[in-house]
VEXDREN-2710 file (C-alpha; in Angstrom, 1 decimal):
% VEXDREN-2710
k/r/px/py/pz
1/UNK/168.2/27.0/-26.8
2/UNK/166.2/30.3/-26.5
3/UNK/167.9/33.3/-24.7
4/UNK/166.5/33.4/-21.2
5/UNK/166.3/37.1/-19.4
6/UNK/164.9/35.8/-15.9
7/UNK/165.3/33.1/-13.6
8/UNK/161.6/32.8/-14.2
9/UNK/162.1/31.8/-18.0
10/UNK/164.2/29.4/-16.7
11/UNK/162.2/27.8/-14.4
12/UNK/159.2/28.2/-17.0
13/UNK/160.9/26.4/-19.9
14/UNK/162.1/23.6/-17.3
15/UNK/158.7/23.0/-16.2
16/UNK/157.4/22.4/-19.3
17/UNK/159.8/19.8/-20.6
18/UNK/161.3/22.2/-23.0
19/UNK/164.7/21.8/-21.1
20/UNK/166.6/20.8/-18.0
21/UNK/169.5/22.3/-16.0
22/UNK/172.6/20.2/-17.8
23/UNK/171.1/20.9/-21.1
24/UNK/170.8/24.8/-20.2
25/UNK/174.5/24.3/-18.8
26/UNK/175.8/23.2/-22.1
27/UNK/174.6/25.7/-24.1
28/UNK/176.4/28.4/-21.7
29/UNK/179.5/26.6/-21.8
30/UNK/179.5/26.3/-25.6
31/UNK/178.3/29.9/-26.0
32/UNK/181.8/30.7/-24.2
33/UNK/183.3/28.6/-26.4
34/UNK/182.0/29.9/-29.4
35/UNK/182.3/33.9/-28.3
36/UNK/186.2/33.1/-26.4
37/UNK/186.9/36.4/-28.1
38/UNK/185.5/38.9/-26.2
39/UNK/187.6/37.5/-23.3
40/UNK/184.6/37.7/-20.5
41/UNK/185.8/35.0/-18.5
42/UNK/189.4/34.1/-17.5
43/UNK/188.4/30.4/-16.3
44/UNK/185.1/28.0/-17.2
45/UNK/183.9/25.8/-14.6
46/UNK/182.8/23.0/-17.0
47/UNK/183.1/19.8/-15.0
48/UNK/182.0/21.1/-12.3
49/UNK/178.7/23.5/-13.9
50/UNK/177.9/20.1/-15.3
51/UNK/178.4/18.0/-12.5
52/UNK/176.2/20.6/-10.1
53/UNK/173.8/21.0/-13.2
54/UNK/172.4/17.2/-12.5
55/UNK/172.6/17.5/-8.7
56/UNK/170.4/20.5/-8.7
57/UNK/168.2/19.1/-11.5
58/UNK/167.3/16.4/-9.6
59/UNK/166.6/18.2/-6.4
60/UNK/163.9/21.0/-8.9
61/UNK/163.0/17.4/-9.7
62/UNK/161.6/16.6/-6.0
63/UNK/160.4/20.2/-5.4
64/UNK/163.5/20.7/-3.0
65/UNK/165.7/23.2/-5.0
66/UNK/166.8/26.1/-3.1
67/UNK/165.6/29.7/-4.5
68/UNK/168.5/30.2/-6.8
69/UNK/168.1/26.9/-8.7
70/UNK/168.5/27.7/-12.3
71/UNK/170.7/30.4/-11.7
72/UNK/174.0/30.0/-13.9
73/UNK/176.2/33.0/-12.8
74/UNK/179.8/34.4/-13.5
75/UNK/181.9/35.6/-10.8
76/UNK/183.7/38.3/-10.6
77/UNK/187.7/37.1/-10.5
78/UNK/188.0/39.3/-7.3
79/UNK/185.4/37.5/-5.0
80/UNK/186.7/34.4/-3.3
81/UNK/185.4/30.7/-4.6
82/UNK/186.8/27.9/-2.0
83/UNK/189.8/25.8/-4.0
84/UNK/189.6/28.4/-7.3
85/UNK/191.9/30.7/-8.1
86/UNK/191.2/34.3/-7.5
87/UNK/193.7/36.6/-8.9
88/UNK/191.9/40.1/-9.2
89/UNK/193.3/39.8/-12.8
90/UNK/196.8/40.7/-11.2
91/UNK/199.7/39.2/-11.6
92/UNK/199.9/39.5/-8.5
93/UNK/197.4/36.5/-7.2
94/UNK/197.7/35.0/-10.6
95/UNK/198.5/31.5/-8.8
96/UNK/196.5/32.5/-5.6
97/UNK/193.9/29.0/-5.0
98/UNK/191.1/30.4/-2.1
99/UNK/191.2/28.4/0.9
100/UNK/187.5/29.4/1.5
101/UNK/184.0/31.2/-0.2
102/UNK/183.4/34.8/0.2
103/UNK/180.2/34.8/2.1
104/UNK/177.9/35.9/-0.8
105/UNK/179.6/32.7/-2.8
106/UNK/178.4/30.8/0.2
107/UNK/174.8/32.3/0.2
108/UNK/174.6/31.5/-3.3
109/UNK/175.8/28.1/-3.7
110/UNK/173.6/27.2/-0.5
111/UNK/170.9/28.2/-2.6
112/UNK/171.7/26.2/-5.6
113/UNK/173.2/29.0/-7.8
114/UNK/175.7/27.6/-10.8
115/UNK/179.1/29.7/-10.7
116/UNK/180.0/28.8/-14.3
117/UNK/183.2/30.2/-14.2
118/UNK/185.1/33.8/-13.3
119/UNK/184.7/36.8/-15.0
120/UNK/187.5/39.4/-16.2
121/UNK/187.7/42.4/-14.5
122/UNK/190.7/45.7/-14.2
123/UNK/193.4/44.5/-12.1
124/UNK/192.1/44.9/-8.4
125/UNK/188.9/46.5/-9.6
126/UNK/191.0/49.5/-10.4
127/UNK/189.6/51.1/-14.0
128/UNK/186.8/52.0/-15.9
129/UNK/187.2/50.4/-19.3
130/UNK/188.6/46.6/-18.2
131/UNK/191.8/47.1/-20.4
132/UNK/193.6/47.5/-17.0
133/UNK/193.6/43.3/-16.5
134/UNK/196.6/40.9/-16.2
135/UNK/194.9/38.8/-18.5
136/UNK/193.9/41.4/-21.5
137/UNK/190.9/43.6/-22.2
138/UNK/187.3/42.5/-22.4
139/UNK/185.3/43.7/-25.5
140/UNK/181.7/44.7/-25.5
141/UNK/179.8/42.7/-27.0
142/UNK/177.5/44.8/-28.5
143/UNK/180.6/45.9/-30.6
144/UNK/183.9/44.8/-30.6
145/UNK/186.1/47.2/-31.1
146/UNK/184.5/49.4/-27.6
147/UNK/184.9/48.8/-24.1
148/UNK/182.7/47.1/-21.7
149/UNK/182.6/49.4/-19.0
150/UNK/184.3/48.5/-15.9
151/UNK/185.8/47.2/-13.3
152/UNK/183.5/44.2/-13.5
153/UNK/183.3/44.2/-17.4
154/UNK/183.9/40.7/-17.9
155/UNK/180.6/40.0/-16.1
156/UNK/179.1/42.1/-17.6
157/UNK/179.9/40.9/-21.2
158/UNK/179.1/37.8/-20.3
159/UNK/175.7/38.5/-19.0
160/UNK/175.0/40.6/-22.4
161/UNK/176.7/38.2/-24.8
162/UNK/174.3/35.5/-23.2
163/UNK/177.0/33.3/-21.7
164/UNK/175.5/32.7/-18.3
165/UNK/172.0/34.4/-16.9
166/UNK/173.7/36.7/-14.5
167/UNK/177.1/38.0/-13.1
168/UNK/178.0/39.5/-9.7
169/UNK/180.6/41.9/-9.5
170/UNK/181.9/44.9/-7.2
171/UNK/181.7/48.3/-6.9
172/UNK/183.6/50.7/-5.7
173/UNK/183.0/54.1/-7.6
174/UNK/180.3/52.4/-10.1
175/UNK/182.2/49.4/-11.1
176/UNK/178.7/47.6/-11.6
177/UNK/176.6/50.5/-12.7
178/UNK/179.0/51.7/-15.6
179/UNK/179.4/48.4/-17.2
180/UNK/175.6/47.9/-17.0
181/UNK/175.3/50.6/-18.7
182/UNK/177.7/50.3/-21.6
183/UNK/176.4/47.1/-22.1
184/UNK/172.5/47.3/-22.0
185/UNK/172.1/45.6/-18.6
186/UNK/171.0/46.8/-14.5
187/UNK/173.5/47.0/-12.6
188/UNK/172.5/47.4/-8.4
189/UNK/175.1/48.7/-6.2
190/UNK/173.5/47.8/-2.9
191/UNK/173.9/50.1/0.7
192/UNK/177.2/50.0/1.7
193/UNK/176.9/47.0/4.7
194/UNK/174.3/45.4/3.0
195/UNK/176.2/42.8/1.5
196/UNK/179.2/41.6/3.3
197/UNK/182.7/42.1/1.8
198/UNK/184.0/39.2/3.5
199/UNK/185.9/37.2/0.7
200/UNK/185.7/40.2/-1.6
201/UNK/189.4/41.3/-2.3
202/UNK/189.6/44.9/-0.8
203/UNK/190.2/48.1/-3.3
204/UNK/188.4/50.5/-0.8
205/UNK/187.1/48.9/2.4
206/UNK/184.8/52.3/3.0
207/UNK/183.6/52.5/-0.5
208/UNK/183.7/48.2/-1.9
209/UNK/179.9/46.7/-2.4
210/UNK/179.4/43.2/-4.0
211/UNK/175.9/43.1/-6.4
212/UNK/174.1/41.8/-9.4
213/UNK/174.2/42.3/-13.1
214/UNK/171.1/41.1/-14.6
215/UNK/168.7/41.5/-17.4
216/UNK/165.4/41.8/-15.0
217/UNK/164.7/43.3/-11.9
218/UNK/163.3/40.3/-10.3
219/UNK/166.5/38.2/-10.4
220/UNK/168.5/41.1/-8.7
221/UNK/166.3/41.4/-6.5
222/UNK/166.2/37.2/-5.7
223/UNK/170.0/37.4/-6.2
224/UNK/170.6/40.3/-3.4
225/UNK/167.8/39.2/-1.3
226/UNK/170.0/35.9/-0.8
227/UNK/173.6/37.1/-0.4
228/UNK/172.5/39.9/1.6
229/UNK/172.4/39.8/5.6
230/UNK/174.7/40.4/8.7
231/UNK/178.1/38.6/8.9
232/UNK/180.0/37.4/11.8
233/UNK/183.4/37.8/9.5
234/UNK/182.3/41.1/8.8
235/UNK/181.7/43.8/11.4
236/UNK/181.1/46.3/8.2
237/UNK/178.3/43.8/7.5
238/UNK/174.7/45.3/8.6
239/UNK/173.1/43.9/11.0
240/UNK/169.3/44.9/9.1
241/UNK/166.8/42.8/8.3
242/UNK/166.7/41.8/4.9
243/UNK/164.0/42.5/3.2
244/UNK/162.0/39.0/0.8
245/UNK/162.5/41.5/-2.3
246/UNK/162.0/39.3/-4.8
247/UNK/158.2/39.4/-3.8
248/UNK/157.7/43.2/-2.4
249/UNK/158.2/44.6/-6.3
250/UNK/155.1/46.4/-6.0
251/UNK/154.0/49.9/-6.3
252/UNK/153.0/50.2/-2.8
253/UNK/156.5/50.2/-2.1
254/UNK/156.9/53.5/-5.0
255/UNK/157.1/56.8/-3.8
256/UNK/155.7/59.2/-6.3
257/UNK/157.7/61.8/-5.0
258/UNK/161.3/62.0/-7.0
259/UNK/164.0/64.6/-7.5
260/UNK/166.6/64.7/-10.5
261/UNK/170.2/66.2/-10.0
262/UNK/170.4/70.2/-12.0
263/UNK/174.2/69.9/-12.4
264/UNK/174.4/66.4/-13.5
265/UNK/171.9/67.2/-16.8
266/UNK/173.3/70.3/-17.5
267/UNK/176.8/69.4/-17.2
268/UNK/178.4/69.9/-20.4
269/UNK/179.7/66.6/-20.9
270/UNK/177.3/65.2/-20.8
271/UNK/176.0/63.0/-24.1
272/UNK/172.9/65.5/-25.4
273/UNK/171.4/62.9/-26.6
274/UNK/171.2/61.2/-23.0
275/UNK/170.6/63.9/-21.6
276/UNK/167.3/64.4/-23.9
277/UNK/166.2/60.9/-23.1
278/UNK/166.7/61.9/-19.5
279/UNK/164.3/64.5/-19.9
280/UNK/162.1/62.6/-21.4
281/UNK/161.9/59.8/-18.9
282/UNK/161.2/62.5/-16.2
283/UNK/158.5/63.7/-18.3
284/UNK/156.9/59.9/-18.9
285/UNK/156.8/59.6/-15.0
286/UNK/155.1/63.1/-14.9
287/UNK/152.8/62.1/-17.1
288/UNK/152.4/59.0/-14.8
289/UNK/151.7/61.3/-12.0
290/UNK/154.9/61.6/-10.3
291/UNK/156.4/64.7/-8.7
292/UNK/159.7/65.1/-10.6
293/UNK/161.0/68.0/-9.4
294/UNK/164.5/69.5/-10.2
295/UNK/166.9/69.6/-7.1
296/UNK/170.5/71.5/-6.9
297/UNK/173.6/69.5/-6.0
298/UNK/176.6/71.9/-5.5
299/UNK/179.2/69.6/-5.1
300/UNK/179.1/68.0/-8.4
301/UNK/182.7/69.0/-8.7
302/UNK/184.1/67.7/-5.7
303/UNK/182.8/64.1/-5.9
304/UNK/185.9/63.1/-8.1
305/UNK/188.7/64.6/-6.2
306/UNK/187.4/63.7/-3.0
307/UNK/186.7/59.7/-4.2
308/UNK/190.3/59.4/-5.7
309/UNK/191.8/60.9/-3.0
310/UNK/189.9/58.9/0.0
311/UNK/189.9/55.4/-2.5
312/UNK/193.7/55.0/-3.4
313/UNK/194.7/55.9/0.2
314/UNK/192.9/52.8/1.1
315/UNK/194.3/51.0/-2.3
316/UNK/197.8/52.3/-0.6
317/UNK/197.1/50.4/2.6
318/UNK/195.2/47.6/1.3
319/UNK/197.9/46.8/-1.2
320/UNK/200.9/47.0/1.3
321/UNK/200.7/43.0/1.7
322/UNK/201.3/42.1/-1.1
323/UNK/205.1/42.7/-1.1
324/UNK/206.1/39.2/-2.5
325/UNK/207.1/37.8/1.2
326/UNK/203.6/37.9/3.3
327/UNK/200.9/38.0/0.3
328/UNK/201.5/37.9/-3.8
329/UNK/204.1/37.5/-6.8
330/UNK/207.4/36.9/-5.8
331/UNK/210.1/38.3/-8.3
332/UNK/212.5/35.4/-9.6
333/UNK/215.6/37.5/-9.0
334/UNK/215.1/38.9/-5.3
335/UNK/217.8/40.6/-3.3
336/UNK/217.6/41.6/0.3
337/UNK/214.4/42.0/1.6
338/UNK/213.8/45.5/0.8
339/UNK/214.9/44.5/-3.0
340/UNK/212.6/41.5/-2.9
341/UNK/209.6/44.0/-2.0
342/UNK/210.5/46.2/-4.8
343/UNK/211.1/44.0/-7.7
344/UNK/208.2/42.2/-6.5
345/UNK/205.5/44.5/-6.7
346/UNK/207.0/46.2/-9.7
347/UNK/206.3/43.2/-11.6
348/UNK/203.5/42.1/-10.0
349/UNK/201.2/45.4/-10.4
350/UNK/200.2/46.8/-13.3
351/UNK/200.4/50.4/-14.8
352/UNK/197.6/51.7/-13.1
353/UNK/197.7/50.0/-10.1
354/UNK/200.7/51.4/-9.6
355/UNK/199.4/54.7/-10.2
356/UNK/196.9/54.9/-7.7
357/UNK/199.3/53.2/-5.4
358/UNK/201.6/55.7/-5.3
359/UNK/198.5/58.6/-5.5
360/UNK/197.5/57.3/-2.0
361/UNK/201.1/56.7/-0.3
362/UNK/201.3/60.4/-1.1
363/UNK/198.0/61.9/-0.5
364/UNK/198.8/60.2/3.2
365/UNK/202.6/60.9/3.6
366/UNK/203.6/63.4/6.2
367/UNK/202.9/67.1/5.6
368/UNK/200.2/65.8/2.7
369/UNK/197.6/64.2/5.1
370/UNK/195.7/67.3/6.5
371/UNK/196.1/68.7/3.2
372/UNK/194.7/66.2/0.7
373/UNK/192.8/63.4/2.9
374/UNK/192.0/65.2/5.7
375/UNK/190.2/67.7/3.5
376/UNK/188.8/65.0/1.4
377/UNK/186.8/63.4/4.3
378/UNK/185.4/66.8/5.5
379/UNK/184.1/67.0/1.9
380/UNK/182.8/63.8/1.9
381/UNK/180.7/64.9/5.2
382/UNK/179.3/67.4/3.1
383/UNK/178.8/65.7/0.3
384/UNK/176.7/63.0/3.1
385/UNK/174.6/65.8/4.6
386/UNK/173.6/67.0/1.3
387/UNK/172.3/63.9/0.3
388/UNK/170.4/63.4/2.9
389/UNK/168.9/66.5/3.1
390/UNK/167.5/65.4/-0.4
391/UNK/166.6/62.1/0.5
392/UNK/164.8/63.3/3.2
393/UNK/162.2/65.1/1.1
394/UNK/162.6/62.9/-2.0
395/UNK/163.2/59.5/-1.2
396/UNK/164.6/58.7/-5.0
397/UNK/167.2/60.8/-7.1
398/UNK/167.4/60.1/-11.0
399/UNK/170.8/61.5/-12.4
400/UNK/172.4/59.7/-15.5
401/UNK/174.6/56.8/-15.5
402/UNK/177.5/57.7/-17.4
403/UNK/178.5/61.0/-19.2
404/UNK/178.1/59.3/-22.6
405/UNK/177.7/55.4/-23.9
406/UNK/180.7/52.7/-24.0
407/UNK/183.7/54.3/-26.1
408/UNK/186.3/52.8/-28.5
409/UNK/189.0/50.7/-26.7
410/UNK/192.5/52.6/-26.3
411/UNK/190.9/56.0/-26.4
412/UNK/192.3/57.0/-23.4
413/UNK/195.6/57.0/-24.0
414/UNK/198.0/58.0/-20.3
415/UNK/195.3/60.8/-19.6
416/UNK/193.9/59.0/-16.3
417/UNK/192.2/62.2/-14.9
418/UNK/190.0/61.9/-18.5
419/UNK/189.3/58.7/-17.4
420/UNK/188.6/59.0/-13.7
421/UNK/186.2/62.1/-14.9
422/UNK/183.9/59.2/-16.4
423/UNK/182.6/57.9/-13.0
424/UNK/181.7/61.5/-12.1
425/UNK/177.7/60.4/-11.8
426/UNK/178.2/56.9/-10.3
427/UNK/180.7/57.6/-7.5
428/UNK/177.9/59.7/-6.0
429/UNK/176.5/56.8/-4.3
430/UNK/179.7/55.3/-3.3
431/UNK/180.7/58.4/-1.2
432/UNK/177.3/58.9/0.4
433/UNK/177.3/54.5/1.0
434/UNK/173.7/54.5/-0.4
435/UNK/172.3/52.3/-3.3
436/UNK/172.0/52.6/-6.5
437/UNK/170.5/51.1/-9.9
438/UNK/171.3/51.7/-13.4
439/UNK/168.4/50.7/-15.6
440/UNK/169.2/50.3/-19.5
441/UNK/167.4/53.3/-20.5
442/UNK/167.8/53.3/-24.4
443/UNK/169.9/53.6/-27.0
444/UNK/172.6/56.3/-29.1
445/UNK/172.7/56.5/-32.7
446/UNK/176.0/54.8/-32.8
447/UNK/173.9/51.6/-32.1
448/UNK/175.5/51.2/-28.1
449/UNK/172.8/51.8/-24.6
450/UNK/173.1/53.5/-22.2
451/UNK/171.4/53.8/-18.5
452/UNK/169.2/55.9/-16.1
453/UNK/170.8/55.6/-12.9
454/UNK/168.4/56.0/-9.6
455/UNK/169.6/56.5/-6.0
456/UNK/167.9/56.0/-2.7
457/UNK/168.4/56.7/0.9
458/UNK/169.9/54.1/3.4
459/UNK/168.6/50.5/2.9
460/UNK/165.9/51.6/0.8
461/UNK/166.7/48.6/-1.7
462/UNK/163.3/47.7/-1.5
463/UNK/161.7/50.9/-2.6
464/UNK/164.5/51.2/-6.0
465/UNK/163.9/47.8/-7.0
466/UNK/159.7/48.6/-6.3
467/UNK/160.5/51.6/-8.6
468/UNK/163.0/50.1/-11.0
469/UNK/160.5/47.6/-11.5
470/UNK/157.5/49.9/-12.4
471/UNK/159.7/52.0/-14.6
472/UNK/160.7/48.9/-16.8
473/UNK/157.5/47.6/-17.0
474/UNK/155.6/51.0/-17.4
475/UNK/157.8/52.8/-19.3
476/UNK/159.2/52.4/-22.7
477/UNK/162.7/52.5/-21.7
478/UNK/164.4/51.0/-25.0
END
C-alpha cells in the first residue's frame, strides 16, 4: 500500500477500487509491527481497528460515513478512550481503565475516526524529548539514535514513520508544535478553549490544548473542525462558533499583512541555518506581495521563567491526587497514611515529574508566592498585552519553531534548565492562549527538519490554516 498524506488520498484510492478501509487497517497495524522499535505506541488496537474498519467501510459503502471516515489516528496515552487504559505513561495510572471518552475522542469516533491504538508520550506530558515515559523513550524516525520532540512524540513518530494517517496529542508549552517539528510534520496548537480538555489528563489547566499532527493542512483542519466546539463538562470550553475549516482554506481568508519576531531570529541560539531559511521564507512571501515587516518583542526572556513557574504550580495542584489512596499507584509496602502517600508517589512519579512537582509546591509555599508566582502572572499580563498590541496591527506572527532540529537522545544529561530553554519560541502561544502552527519548513544538513512556526490572534484558526495552507502550496517549503 502507497503512503497516504491526506484523508483525501484515502478516500481517493478507496473510490477507485485500489483499496478499502480493513485492507488500509492492516497495513498500519503491520507497519507497527514491523517498526516496534521506535516505541511510538504503548498499546495497538488491532481487534478492534479491524473490527471498526468493516463497520465504517460498509457505511463509505452506502454514502453514510461520517466526515472522518478513513481517518486511522493514534492517541495520545494522556487523553481518555472509554474501557482503555490511560496512564499518561506514569507509573502512576499504569493500570488506570477510563470509565468514559474525552470529549474530542467522542467527536471523533462519532465521526467515524479509527483510534488505532495510543501513542507514547513524557510522563504527564512533562518533557521535551519523550525519554521522560514510564514505558521508555520514543526514537525519531527519521533517525534513530535522536529524539522525537515532545511531549506527544510518540504520535508524532507514528504519524512520520507512517503507522497511522494522523495523531492528536497535547500541548502545553509546544508539546505538539516541537515534535512536529523534529519530525517533519504540522503540528496546530489550537486557542486555548477551543477544544475542550474534558477527558484530557491535566498538566496545566490554564496552559493544556488538545490538537492534530498531520502531514496536510486539510486533515487538521477537518480533524479540529470536528473536535472543536463548546462543552457542557467544560466551562474552559468556548462557547464560539466553530468555523467548517476544512472548506474556508482560501486566500480570502489570508491577510497579507505579517510581522516576524526581532529577538527570536537574532537570538543566538538559534540554528543559523534556520534562521537563514527563516529569512528566506519572509523574503518568498515578499516576493509574493506580502508586508513582512520586522516587529520587537521585549520579553523574549521572560517567557521561560514565567511558563515554568505558572505550569508546575498547576502540575503541584493537579498532581496532589494522586497520593496512592484517592487517585494512582499504591506502594506495596505502605505505612500510616502519610507513609502510604510518600512511598506512593515516590515510586509512582518519575524523575522529572518529581522535579517540577516539587518546583511548584515551592514557587507557591508561604513567603514564596508573591515572590515567584505572583510576579509570574503579572508578567504573563505583559507578555498578553504585548501580543495583542501586535496582533492588532498584524494579524499573523512568524518566529521559528524550535532553536535548532531534533538532537541526539541523552544529550541532556540532569541540566533541565538546558532543556526547558528549548521551548523558548513555542511557549509563546501558550502564555498568550492563542494558536499556533508549525509548518515543516525544510531541512539541516544533518539530514533532520525543522519548522516555521506562525501565531495568530484569538480564534483566528481559520485565517492560520487559510495561510498555512497557501504557504505549503505556494511556497517551496522543503
Amino acid at each position: 500500500m502507497k503512503a497516504f498524506r491526506s484523508l483525501s488520498d484515502v478516500r481517493i484510492s478507496i473510490s477507485a477500487g485500489e483499496s478499502d478501509l480493513p485492507g488500509i487497517v492492516s497495513t498500519y497495524l503491520a507497519r507497527i509491527r514491523q517498526k516496534k522499535n521506535l516505541n511510538a505506541f504503548i498499546e495497538v488496537f488491532e481487534e478492534e481497528a479491524l473490527r471498526e474498519a468493516a463497520r465504517i467501510q460498509d457505511k463509505i459503502s452506502s454514502g453514510t460515513a461520517g466526515k472522518l471516515a478513513g481517518m486511522v489516528i493514534g492517541l495520545k496515552d494522556n487523553i481518555c478512550y472509554k474501557g482503555h487504559t490511560t496512564s499518561a505513561s506514569s507509573r502512576s495510572l499504569e493500570n488506570y481503565q477510563s470509565i468514559y471518552n474525552a470529549t474530542a475522542v467522542e467527536r471523533l469516533l462519532k465521526e467515524d475516526a479509527i483510534i488505532i491504538g495510543r501513542t507514547n508520550c513524557d510522563e504527564f506530558a512533562m518533557g521535551g524529548t519523550n525519554e521522560t515515559s514510564y514505558h521508555g523513550p520514543v526514537q525519531n524516525p527519521i533517525d534513530h539514535s535522536r529524539v522525537p520532540g515532545g511531549s506527544s512524540g510518540g504520535s508524532a513518530a507514528a504519524v512520520a514513520a507512517e503507522l497511522c494517517l494522523a495523531a492528536i496529542g497535547s500541548d502545553t508549552g509546544g508539546s505538539i508544535r516541537q515534535p512536529a517539528s523534529f519530525c517533519g510534520l504540522l503540528g496546530l496548537k489550537p486557542g486555548y478553549g477551543r477544544v475542550s480538555r474534558y477527558g484530557l489528563i491535566a498538566y496545566g489547566s490554564s496552559f493544556d490544548q488538545i490538537g492534530p499532527i498531520t502531514h496536510s493542512v486539510s486533515d487538521a483542519a477537518l480533524i479540529l473542525e470536528v473536535i472543536a466546539g463548546a462543552d457542557d463538562f467544560d466551562s474552559t470550553a468556548s462557547d464560539e462558533v466553530v468555523p467548517d475549516y476544512s472548506s474556508l482554506l482560501n486566500e480570502e481568508n489570508i491577510s497579507r499583512k505579517l510581522a516576524y519576531l526581532s529577538e527570536p531570529i537574532d537570538h543566538p541560539g538559534l540554528d543559523p541555518l534556520i534562521r537563514e531559511r527563516t529569512l528566506g521564507i519572509i523574503e518568498s512571501l515578499r516576493s509574493e506581495g506580502f508586508q513582512v515587516d520586522p516587529v520587537s518583542f521585549p520579553f523574549l526572556d521572560y517567557l521561560v521563567p514565567a511558563y515554568y513557574i505558572m505550569a508546575t504550580a498547576e502540575a503541584s495542584s493537579n498532581l496532589a491526587r494522586y497520593d496512592g489512596i484517592h487517585y494512582g499507584h499504591r506502594s506495596l509496602s505502605p505505612g500510616d497514611r502519610k507513609n502510604t502517600t510518600i512511598k506512593s508517589r515516590s515510586e509512582g512519579f518519575g524523575t522529572e515529574v518529581k522535579r517540577r512537582i516539587m518546583t511548584g509546591t515551592f514557587v507557591l509555599s508561604t513567603g514564596y508566592y508573591d515572590a515567584y508566582y505572583g510576579k509570574a502572572q503579572k508578567a504573563r499580563r505583559l507578555i498578553l498585552e504585548k501580543t495583542r498590541e501586535i496582533l492588532a496591527e498584524y494579524p499573523f506572527i512568524i518566529l521559528p519553531t524550535t532553536p535548532r532540529p531534533a538532537f541526539i537522545q541523552g544529550t541532556m544529561g540532569d541540566d533541565p534548565v538546558a532543556l526547558y530553554l528549548e521551548d523558548i519560541f513555542t511557549i509563546h502561544a501558550n502564555l498568550a492562549g492563542i494558536p499556533a502552527i508549525s509548518l515543516p519548513l525544510g531541512e539541516h544538513p544533518n539530514g533532520m527538519p525543522f519548522g516555521l512556526q506562525i501565531m495568530s490572534s484569538g480564534f483566528n484558526e481559520t485565517g492560520l490554516l487559510s495561510l498555512s495552507n497557501y504557504m505549503m502550496n505556494t511556497l517551496s517549503l522543503a
